[in-house]
Structures are given as structure tokens and as C-alpha cells.
One Martini backbone bead per residue (centre of mass of N, CA, C, O) as a GRO file, in nm:
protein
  189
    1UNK     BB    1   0.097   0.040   0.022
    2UNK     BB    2   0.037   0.350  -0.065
    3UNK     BB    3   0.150   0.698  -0.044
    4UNK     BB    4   0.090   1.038  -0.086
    5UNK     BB    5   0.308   1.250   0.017
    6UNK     BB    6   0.409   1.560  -0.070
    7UNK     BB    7   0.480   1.438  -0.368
    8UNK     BB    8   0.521   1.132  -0.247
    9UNK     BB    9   0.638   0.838  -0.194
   10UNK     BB   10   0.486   0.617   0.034
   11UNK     BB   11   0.558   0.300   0.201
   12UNK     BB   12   0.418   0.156   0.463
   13UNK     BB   13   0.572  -0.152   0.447
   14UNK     BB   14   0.826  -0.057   0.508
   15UNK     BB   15   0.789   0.078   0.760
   16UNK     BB   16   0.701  -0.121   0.963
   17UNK     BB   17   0.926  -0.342   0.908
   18UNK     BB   18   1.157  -0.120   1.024
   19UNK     BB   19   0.995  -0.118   1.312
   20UNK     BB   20   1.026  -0.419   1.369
   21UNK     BB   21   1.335  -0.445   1.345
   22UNK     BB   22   1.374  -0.203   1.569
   23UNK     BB   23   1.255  -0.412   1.806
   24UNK     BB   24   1.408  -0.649   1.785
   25UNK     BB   25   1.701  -0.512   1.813
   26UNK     BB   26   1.637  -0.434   2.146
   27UNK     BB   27   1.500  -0.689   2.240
   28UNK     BB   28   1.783  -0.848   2.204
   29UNK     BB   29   1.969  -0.668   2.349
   30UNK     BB   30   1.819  -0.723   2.639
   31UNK     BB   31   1.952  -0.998   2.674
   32UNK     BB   32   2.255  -0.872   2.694
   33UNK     BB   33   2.379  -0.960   2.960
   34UNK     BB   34   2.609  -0.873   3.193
   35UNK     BB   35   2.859  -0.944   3.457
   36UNK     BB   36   3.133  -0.942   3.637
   37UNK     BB   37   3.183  -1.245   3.557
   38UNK     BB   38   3.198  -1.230   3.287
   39UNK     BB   39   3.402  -1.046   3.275
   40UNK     BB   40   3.717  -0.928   3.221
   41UNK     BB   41   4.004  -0.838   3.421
   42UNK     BB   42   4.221  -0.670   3.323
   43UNK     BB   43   4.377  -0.531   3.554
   44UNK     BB   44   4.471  -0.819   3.707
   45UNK     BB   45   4.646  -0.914   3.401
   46UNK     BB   46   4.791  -0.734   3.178
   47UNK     BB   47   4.877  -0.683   2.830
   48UNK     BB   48   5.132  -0.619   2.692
   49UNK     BB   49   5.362  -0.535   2.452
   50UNK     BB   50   5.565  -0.731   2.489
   51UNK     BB   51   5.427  -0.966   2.488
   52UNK     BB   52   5.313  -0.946   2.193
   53UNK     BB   53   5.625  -0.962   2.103
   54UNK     BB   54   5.708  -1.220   2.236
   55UNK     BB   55   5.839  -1.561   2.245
   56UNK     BB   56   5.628  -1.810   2.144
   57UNK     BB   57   5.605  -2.119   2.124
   58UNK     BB   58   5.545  -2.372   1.947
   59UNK     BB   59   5.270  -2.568   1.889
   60UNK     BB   60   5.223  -2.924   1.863
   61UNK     BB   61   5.143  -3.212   1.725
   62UNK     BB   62   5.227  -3.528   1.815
   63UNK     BB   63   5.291  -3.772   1.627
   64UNK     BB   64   5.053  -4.020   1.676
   65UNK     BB   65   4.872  -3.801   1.892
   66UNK     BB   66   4.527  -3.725   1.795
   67UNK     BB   67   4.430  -4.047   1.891
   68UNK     BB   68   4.163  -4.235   2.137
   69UNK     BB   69   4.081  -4.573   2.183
   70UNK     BB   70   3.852  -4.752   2.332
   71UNK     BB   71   3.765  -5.099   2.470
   72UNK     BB   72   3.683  -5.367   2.487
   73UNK     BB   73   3.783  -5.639   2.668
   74UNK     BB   74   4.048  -5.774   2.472
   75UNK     BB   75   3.997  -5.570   2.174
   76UNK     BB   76   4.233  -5.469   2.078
   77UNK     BB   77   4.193  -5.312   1.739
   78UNK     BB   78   3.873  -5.337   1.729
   79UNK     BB   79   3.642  -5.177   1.557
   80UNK     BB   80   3.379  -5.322   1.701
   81UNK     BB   81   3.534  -5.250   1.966
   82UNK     BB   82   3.449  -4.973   2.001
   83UNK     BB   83   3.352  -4.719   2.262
   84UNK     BB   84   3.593  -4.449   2.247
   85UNK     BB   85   3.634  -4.169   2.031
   86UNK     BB   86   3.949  -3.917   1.998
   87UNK     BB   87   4.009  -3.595   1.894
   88UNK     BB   88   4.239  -3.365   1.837
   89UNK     BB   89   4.186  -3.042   1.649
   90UNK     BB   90   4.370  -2.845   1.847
   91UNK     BB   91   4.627  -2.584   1.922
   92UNK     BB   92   4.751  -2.401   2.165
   93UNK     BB   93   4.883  -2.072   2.321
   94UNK     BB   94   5.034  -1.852   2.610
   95UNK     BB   95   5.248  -1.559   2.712
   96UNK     BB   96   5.430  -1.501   2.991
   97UNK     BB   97   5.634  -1.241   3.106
   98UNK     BB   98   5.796  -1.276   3.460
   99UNK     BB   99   6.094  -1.234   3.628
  100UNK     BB  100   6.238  -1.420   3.443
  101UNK     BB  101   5.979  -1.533   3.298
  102UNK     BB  102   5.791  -1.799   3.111
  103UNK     BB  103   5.436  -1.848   3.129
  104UNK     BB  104   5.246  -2.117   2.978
  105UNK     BB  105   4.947  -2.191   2.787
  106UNK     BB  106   4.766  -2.460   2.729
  107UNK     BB  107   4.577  -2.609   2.442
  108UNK     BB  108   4.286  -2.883   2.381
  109UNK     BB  109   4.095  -2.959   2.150
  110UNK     BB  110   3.807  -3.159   2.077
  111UNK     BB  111   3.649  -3.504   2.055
  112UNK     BB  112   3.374  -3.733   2.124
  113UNK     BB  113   3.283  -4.057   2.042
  114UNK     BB  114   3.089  -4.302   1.980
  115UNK     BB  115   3.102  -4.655   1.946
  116UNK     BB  116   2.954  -4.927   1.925
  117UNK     BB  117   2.990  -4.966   2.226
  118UNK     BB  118   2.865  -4.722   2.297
  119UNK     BB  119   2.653  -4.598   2.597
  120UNK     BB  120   2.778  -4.352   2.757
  121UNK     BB  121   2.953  -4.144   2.951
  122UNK     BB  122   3.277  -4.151   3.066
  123UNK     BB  123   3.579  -4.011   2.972
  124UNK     BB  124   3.938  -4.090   2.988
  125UNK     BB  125   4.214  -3.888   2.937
  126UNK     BB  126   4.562  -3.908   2.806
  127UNK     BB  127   4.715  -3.602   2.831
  128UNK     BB  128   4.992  -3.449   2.681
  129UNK     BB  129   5.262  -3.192   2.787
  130UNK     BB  130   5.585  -3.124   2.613
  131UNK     BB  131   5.892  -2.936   2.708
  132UNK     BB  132   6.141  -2.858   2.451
  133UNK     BB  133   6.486  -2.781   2.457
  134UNK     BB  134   6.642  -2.912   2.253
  135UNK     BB  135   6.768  -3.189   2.423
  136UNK     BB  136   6.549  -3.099   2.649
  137UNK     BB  137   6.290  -3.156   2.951
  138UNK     BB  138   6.174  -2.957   3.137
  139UNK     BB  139   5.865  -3.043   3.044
  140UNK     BB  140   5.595  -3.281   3.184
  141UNK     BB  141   5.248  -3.362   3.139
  142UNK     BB  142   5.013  -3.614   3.293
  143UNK     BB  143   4.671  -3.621   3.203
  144UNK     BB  144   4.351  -3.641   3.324
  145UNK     BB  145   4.044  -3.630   3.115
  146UNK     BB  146   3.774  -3.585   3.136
  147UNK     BB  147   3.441  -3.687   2.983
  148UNK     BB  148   3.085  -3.661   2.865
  149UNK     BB  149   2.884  -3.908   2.706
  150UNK     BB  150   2.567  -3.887   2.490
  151UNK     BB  151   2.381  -4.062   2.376
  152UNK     BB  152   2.325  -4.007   2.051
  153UNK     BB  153   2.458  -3.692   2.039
  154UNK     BB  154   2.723  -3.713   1.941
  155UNK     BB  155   2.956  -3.486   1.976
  156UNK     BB  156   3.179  -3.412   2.226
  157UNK     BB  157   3.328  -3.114   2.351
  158UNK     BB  158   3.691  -3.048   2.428
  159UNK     BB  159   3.904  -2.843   2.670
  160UNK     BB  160   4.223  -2.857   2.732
  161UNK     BB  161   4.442  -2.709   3.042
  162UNK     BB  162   4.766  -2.603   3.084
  163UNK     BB  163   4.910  -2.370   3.371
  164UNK     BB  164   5.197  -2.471   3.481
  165UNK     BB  165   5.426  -2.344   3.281
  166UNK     BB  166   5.771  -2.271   3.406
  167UNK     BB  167   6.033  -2.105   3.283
  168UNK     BB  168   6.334  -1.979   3.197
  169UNK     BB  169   6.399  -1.734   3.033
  170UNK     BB  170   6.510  -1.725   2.688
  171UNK     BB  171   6.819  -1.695   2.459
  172UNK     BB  172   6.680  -1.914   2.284
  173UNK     BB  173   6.498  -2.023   2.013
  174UNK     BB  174   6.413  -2.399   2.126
  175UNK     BB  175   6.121  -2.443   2.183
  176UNK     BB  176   5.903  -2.668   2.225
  177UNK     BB  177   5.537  -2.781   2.207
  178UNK     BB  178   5.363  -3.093   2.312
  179UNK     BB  179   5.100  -3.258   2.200
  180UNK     BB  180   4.885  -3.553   2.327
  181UNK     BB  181   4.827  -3.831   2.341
  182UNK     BB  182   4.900  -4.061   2.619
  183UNK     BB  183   4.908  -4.390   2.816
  184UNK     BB  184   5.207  -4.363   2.926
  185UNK     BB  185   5.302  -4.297   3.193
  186UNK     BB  186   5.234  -4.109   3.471
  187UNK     BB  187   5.504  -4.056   3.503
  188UNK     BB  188   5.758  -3.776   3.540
  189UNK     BB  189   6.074  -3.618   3.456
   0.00000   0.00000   0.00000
């Protein structure tokens, strides 16, 4: 429906729809509330210049620890008695000097599914976080990480998080930092 106001054509249909649209995105911005506890408290921990320019160790998935698979008791290896199958599909870390140290927080996100076997429950994952510093081992922690999976919901996914790790500030860049599953032992060097 048109209207012609003052020799010009007004289309009641545009403005209606453009009212509607501008109410609807006032009630969803009212939806969008913030606690003090949502947000990040910067002046706590603040991120410096230097930081964002120092050397931060590369993280990468180590070789053949990617996949991890329980089986029912006896049939290692028989794809047809997996219970659960998790795959690591990302890495990251962050870093922070102080005092001269340096200390860094590495995460492993990644996915958990049932096998012909699995009927939902928790699964127990052991994830290896290890920096190597040339031929040198200063961290190893073999983490032991619960996921619960819900039958027939697809895949279950986790973040796994070591905050742990605090080394003397480098004076050669030859860190490396490797993520990924290992069975054990769970003693560390």
C-alpha cells in the first residue's frame, strides 16, 4: 500500500517492516546482559606490549597422538569394539614474561564420540603436554581429562587446559611445545 505524502510516494509496507525490525533488535540487545563475572578483568592481569611482541614457543600435535580409542576388555585394536574415539583437532598456547620467567598456558580442544560399543558415560583421557628446549626435557605432565558423552548425541567436545608450566625466560628461541594422547606411564621426568 502506497501513500503519496507532499508529492512523493511513502510505502506504509517499508516503514511497518523497518519498525518491526528496530524493535526486535532493541529486545534481543536487552537479552544481551553482562555480569561482573562474565567479564575479564583486565586491570588484574594486563596484557602488555612486550608480550604481545615476545617469543612464544610454537605448539604442535605430536606425531601419532591425535586419536585415542578405548575398546571393550580384550579386543584392542578391533574397530568393531570401540566404546569411545576422541581426536585432539586444535592447539594453542598463550604467554606471559615475568620476572624472568616465562610462563604458558597451552589448551587441546578437541572431540569425543561413541563407538559400536559405547552406550554413553565418561571417558578418561590421558593428554601429554611436553617442552622440549633443544635436546632438554624441563616440562612433561601427563594429565588424566574426564569428558562425559551422551548416548546418540553426536560428538561431546572438550578443552583441555595446563597452566602450569613456568620455565627461565630463553635466550635462544628452541622451545618447542607438543600436545597429544599417551597411554601412560603417568610418572613424569
Amino acid at each position: 500500500m502506497a501513500l503519496l505524502v507532499s508529492s512523493k510516494s511513502f510505502d506504509l509496507g517499508k516503514f511497518v517492516r523497518a519498525g518491526i525490525l528496530a524493535v526486535s533488535a532493541i529486545a534481543l540487545a536487552s537479552c544481551q546482559t553482562a555480569t561482573t563475572e562474565d567479564t575479564l578483568n583486565v586491570a588484574e592481569d594486563p596484557v602488555t606490549e612486550d608480550d604481545l611482541r615476545a617469543y612464544c614457543p610454537r605448539v604442535t600435535l605430536n606425531e601419532g597422538t591425535a586419536y585415542f580409542r578405548t575398546y571393550t576388555k580384550g579386543n584392542d585394536g578391533n574397530a568393531d569394539e570401540i566404546i569411545y574415539q576422541a581426536i585432539i583437532s586444535d592447539v594453542t598456547r598463550t604467554c606471559k614474561y615475568r620476572n624472568g620467567q616465562l610462563f604458558i598456558t597451552v589448551a587441546a580442544a578437541g572431540r569425543v564420540v561413541n563407538g559400536p560399543k559405547g552406550t554413553g558415560g565418561n571417558i578418561t583421557m590421558p593428554i601429554r603436554v611436553a617442552v622440549k628446549s633443544g635436546e632438554g626435557l624441563p616440562y612433561s605432565r601427563l594429565g588424566k581429562f574426564e569428558v562425559a558423552v551422551t548416548p546418540g548425541a553426536g560428538a561431546s567436545q572438550f578443552i583441555y587446559k595446563d597452566d602450569q608450566i613456568v620455565l627461565p625466560e630463553p635466550t635462544v628461541r628452541n622451545i618447542q611445545i607438543l600436545v597429544g594422547f599417551d597411554e601412560g606411564p603417568y610418572t613424569t621426568p
